[in-house]
C-alpha positions as CSV (number, residue, x, y, z in Angstrom):
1,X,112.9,-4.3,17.6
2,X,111.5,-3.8,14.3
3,X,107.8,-3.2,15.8
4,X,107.1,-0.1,17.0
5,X,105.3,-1.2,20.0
6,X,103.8,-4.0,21.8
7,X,100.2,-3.3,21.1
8,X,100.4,-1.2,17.9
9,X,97.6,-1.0,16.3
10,X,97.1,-2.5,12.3
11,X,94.0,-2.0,11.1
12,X,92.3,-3.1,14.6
13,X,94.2,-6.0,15.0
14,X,96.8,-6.0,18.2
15,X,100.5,-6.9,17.0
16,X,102.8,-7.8,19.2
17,X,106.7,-7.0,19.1
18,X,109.5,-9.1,17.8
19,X,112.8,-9.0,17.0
20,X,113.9,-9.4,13.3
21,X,115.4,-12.6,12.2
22,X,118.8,-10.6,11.9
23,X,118.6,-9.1,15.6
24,X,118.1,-12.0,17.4
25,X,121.4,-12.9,19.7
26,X,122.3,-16.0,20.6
27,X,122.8,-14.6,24.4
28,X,119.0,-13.7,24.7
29,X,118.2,-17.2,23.3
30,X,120.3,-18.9,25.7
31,X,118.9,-16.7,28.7
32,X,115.5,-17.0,27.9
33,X,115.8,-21.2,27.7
34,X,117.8,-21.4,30.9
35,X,114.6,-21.0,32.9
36,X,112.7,-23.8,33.4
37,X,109.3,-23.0,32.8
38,X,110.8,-21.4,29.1
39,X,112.3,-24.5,28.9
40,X,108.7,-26.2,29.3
41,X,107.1,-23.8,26.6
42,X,109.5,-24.0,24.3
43,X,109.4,-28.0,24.4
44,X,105.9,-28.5,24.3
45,X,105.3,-25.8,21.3
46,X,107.8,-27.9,19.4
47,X,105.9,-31.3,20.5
48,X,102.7,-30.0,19.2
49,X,104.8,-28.8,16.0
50,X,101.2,-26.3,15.8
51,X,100.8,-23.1,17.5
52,X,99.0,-23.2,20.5
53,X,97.2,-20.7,22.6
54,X,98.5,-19.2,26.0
55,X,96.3,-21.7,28.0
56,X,97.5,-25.1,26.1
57,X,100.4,-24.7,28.4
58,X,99.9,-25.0,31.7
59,X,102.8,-24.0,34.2
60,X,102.6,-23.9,38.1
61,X,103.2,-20.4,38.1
62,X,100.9,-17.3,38.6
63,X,99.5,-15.9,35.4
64,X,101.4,-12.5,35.5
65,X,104.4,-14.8,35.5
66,X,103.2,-16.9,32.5
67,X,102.9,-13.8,30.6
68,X,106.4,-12.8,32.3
69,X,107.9,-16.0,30.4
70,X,106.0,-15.8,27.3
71,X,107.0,-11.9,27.1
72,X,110.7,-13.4,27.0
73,X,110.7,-15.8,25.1
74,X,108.7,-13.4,22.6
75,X,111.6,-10.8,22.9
76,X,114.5,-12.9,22.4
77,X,113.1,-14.3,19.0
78,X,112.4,-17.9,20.1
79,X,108.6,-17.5,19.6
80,X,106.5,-15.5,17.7
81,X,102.9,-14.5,19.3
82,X,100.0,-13.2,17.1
83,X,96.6,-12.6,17.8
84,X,93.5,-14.5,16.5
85,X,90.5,-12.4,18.1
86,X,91.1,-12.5,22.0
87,X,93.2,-15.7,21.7
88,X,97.1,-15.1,21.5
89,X,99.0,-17.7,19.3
90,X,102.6,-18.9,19.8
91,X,104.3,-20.5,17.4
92,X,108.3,-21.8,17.4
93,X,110.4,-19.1,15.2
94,X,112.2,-22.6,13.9
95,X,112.8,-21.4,11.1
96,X,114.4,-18.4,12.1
97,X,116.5,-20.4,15.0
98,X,118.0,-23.0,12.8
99,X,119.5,-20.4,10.2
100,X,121.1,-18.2,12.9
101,X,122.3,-21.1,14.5
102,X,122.1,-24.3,13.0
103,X,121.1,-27.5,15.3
104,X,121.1,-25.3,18.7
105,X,117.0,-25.8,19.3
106,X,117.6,-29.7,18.4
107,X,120.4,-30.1,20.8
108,X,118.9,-28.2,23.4
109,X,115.4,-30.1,23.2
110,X,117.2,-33.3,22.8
111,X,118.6,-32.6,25.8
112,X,116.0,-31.0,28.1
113,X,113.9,-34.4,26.8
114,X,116.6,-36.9,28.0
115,X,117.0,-34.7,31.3
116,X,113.1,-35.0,31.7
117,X,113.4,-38.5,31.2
118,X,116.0,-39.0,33.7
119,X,114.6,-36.8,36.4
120,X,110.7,-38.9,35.7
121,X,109.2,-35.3,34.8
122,X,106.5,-35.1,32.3
């Protein structure tokens, strides 16, 4: 990763790690969306088309595993995290998604909507 850590420190400010546009793999992005509550993240960060705190999203899980699946999705380059004072931010790396691999987040939100639909979740 291009960050030297986790919690580096830049001028005070915490900064989380993430993967360069041109190291993210298309194996990590598939892993991280074939769980279900990534699945969940990732679908309601691009609903809100905003970035949204940790505690916008709520999954039935414990909070170590919410920051288990955040931590994920962070590493394989389908979110990006930043700090603004104690809250932590996440945002859709769109951007960076759709020019590694054009239409991939569409299709796969398209369809993890219509399966949502059909299964009366949400």
């Amino acid at each position: 990763m291009t960050a030297t850590s986790a919690a580096a420190s830049d001028g005070g400010a915490r900064v989380l790690a993430h993967p360069a546009r041109e190291e993210i793999r298309i194996e990590a992005v598939l892993h991280a969306l074939s769980d279900p509550m990534r699945l969940r993240v990732v679908r309601e960060l691009a609903a809100a088309e905003d970035e949204l705190t940790c505690s916008r999203i709520e999954l039935p899980v414990s909070k170590s595993t919410t920051t288990h699946h955040f931590r994920v999705l962070r590493e394989s380059g389908i979110v990006s995290q930043t700090y603004r004072g104690t809250a932590k931010m996440n945002g859709l790396r769109r951007e960076d998604l759709d020019t590694l691999f054009p239409g991939l987040l569409d299709a796969i939100l398209a369809a993890a909507n219509r399966q949502a639909d059909r299964l009366g979740e949400d």
